[in-house]
N, C-alpha and C positions, 0 to 999 in steps of 0.2 A: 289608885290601884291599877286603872287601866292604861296609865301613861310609863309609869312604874314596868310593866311588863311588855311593852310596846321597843321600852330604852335595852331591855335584858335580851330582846329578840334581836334587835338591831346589831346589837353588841356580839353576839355569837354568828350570827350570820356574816360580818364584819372579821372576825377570825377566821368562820370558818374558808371566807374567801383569800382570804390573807394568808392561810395552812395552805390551798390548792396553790396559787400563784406559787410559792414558797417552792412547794414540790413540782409543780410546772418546774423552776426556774433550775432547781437541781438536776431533774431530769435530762434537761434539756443540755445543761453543759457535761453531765453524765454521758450523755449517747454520743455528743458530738466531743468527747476529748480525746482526741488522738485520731479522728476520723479525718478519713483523705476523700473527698465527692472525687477526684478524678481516679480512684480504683473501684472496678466493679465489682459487687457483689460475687460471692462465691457458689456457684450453683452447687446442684446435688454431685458428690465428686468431684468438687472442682473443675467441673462442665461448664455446660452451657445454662446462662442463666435465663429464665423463663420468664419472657414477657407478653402479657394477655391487653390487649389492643381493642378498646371499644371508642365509636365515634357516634357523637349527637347530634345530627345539624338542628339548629335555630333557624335560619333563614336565608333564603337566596338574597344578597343585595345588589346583584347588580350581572349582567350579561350583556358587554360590547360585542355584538357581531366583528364589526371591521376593523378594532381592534385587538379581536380574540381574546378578550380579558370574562373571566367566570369572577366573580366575587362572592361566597358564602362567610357567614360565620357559625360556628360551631365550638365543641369541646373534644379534643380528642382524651379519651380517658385510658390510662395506661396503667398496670399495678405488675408488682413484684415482689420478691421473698428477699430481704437487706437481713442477713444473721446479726450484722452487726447494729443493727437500730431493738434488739431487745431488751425486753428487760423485765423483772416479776413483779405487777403490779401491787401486791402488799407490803414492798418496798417504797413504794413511791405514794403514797396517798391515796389507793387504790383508781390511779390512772389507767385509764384503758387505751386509749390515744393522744398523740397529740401533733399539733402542729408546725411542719418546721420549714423554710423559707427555701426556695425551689434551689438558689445559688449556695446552699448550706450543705447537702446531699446528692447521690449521686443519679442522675436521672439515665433513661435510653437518648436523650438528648436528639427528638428525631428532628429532622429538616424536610420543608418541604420542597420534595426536590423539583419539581416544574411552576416553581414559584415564579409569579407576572415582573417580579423586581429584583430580587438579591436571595439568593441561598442563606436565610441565619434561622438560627437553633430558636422553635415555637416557644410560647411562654415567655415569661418574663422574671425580673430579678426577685422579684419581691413572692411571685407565687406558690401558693401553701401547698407542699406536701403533706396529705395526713399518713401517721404512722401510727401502726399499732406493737398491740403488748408483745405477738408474736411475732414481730420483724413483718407484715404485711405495711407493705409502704402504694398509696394512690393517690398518682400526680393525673390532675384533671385541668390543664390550661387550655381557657379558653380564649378566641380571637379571629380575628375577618381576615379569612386568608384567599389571598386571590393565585387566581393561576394561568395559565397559557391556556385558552382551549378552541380550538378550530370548530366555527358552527360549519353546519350542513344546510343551510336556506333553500333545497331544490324547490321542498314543497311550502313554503312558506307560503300564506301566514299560519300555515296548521301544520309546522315541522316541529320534530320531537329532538330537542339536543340530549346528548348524552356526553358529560365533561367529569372525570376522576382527579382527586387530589390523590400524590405521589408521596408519601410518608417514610423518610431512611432514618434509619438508625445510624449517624452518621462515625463513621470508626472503627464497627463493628463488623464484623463478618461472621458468616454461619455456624461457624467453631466455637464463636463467645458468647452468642446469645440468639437465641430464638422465639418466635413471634408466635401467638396463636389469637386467633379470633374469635371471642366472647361470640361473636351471633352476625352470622352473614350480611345481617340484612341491620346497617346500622337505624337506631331510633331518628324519628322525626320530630325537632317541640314544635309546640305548640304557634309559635309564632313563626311559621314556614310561609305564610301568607304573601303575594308577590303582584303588584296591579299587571305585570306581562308577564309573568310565568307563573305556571304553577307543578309545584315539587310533584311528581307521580312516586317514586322507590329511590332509596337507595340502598347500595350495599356496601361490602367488603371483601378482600382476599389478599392475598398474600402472594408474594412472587421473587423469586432468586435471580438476581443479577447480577454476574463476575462475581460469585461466592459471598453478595451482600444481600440481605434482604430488601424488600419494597411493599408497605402497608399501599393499596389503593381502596380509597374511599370513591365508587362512584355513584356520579346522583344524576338520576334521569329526570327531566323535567318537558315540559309542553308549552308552548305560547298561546297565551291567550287570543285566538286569532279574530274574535267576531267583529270588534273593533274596524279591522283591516278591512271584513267583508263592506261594512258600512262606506268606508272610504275611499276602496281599491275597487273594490271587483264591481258595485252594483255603480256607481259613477261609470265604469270604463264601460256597461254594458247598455246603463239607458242612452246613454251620449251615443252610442252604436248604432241603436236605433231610432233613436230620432230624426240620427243623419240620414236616416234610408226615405225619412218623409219626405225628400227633395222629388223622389218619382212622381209623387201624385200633387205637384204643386202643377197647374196648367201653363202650357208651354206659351201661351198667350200675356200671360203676367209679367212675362220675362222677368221673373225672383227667380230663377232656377238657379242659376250661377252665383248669383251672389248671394242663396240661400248656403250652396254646397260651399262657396268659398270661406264665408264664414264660420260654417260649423267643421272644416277642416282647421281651421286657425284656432277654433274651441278645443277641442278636442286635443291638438296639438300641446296648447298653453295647459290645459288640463292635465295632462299626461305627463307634463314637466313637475306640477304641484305632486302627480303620482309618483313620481320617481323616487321623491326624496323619502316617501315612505318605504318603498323597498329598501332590502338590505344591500350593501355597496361592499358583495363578496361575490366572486368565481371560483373558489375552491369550496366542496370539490369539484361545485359546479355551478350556472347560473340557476337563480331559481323561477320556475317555470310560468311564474307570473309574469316576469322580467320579458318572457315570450310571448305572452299572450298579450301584453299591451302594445310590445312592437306591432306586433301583428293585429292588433285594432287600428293604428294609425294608417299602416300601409293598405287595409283593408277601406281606411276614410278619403284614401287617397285615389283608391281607385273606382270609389262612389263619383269623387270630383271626375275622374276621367269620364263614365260612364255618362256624367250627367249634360258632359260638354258633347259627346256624343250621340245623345237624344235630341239634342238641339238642334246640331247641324242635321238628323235624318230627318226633324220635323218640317224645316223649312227649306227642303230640296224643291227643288222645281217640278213640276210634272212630266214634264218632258223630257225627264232622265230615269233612264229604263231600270224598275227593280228586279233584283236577281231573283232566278227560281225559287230559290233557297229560302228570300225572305218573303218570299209568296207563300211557300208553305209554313213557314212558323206562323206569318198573320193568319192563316188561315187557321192552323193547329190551336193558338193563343185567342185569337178574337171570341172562339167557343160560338158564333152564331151561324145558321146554315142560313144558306143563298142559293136560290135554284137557281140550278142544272151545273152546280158542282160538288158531284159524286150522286146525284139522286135523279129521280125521274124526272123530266120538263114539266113545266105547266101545260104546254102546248102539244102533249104526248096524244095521237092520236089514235082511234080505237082502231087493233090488229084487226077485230073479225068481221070491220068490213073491207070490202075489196069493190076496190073503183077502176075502169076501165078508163086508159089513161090515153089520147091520142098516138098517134106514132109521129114521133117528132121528125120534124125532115133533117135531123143527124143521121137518120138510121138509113142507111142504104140496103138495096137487095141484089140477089144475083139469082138467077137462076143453072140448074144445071139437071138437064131432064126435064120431069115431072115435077121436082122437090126446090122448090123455092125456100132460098137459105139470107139469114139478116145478118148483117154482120153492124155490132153496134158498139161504137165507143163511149164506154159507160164512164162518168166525168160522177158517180156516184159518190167516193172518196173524198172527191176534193169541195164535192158541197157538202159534207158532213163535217167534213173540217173547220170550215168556213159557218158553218152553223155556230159549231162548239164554241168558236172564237168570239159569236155574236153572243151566244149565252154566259159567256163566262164573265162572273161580274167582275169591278176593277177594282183594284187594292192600290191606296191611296198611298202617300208618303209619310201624311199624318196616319193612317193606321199601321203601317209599321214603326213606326216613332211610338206609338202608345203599347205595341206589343214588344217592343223592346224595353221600355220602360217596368211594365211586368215582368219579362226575361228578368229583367236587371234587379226587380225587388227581391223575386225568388231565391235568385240567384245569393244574394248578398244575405237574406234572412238564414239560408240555409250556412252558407259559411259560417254566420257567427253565433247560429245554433252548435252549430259541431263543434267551434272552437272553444267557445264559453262550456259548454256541457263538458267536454274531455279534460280539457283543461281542469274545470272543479273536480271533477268525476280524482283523477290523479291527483288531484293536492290532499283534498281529503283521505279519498280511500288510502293509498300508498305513504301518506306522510303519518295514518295510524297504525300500520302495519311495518313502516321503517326498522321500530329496534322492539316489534314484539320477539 
């Protein structure tokens, strides 16, 4: 009994697929006899026929900087009103839709026009237009369509690209057919996913050229830049300061030079492995990294000079006289005080008493009258002078060598404080606010 009714199900199901194919098959040479795909549809009054334009992206696959090449794939989905694909479904087996082969009917045929290779019409031979009972006809071909697009790298590795695909309807001009946009801001799928970029928005709009239209799809996206940070920026910054430890290596070692010589050749060789990660573009412009590493090297280059000139001020002779100049920095820099320069003597003795001093026999007298008058050349100035000179301690060539050596850390710390800080400061801030 139960196999009996098993054969009976079978058997009608078996028809009833065999009645649809049937009326499929009718249908199908029904709509298409006598149908021309290279005439378009006839709009309202024999107008302009209405075509409503939505796009999907799937996924970013791919963005060459120096070769300017964008690569996504998506769906661009297109519909419109074909009079001539109706038909009254209790006629036909009560079909609501069906499918018919893209080179069979007449599409908007659009091209993309800033296509990376060849101008040809999206879609392919075989791809299904569905069509319904009331002549609504939606052609959805999907495909990885690459394009021409100029990065902007200033602020890399945290620059924001912004690249649009160019969509014509190609043949058409604004008299025969007109574009509207389902929804500004086309859908994202779910698999937008990208290991170096990631999709932020995209949109849509529409634009008249020489009385043709232009669908643009554009899609804003961001590089994943931390990566970079790991490889680029914190190598180019501890290497910067390591080199600065050549100061406080002792000039007695003699490693100074071949401390600094070496880690200018690091740094060098280092900075060549850095390059290749930057992007190898100048339009619009270099990007700002591309300057701040130059300017780490030339910055290591002139640790090298400074370090060759600590050398020579350590081991000057004593008997060649230091300038005022570097008298006062040693004194400014060394930070230790040394009596009887700028402060009281040790040997200051007490004002409130008063000692009765011979009359030296410099002093001559003269009289005139009564009143006996001295006349005395006081040499008072030139013993104070001559004091100062005995009080004044001496400043060494080795201690100007070590105060320049300070100068020279200071100095150097602070350059590549400000450069490294500015320089992030703009990559980040400015390269998130580029195409807010």
């Amino acid at each position: 009994m139960l196999s009996s009714c098993l054969t009976i199900f079978l058997i009608v199901t078996i028809r009833c697929d065999a009645s649809n194919s049937t009326h499929r098959s009718i249908l199908h040479d029904s709509l298409l006899h006598g149908y021309n795909d290279r005439v378009r549809p006839d709009g309202p009054g024999d107008g302009q026929i209405l075509v409503s334009v939505y796009f999907t992206l799937m996924s970013l696959k791919e963005f060459d900087v120096q070769m300017s090449r964008f690569s996504v794939s998506g769906f661009l989905t297109s519909s419109w009103s074909d009079e001539r694909l109706r038909w009254f479904p209790p006629d036909h087996g009560e079909i609501l839709s069906l499918q018919l082969p893209q080179d069979e009917v007449w599409t908007p045929g659009f091209v993309l026009w800033n296509s990376y290779s060849s101008l040809t019409k999206i879609g392919f031979r075989d791809a299904p237009v569905r069509v319904y009972s009331d002549g609504l006809a939606i052609w959805n071909p999907g495909q990885v369509f690459e394009t021409s697009c100029n990065a902007d790298v200033t602020y890399f590795p945290f620059d924001i690209q912004r690249c649009t695909l160019d969509f014509n309807p190609y043949g058409y001009n604004t008299d025969e057919l007109n574009i509207i946009i389902n929804d500004t801001h086309s859908s994202m799928g779910e698999s937008t996913l990208n290991t170096m970029w990631e999709v932020l928005s995209t949109s849509m709009y529409v634009t008249s050229v020489q009385n043709e239209l232009m669908v643009h799809v554009s899609v804003t996206f961001r590089r994943r830049g931390f990566i970079f940070v790991l490889l680029i920026i914190l190598p180019v910054v501890l290497m910067s300061l390591v080199n600065l430890a050549v100061f406080f290596i002792p000039v007695e070692e003699g490693n100074r030079i071949d401390f600094a010589t070496t880690m200018l050749l690091t740094i060098s060789v280092a900075m060549t492995v850095v390059g290749s990660y930057l992007p190898q573009s100048s339009l619009p412009q270099i990007s700002i990294m591309c300057y701040m590493v130059s300017i780490h090297v030339f910055i290591s280059m002139l640790v090298m000079v400074f370090t060759v000139k600590s050398v020579q001020i350590y081991h000057k002779s004593d008997a060649d006289e230091i300038s005022t100049l570097a008298k006062f920095w040693t004194k400014m820099m060394l930070s230790k005080r040394r009596e009887k320069v700028g402060f009281i003597p040790s040997n200051t003795t007490d004002i409130t008493k008063v000692q009765e001093l011979e009359k030296p026999n410099w002093i001559t007298t003269s009289s005139d009258g009564d009143r006996e008058r001295e006349v005395k050349y006081n040499h008072q100035d030139e013993n104070e002078d001559s004091s100062k000179k005995e009080d004044e301690p001496k400043i060494t060539w080795k201690e100007v060598g070590s105060t320049f050596d300070t100068f020279s850390f200071i100095v150097f710390i602070l350059m590549i404080g400000v450069l490294d800080f500015v320089t992030i400061s703009m990559v980040i801030l400015k390269g998130e606010t580029a195409y807010s």
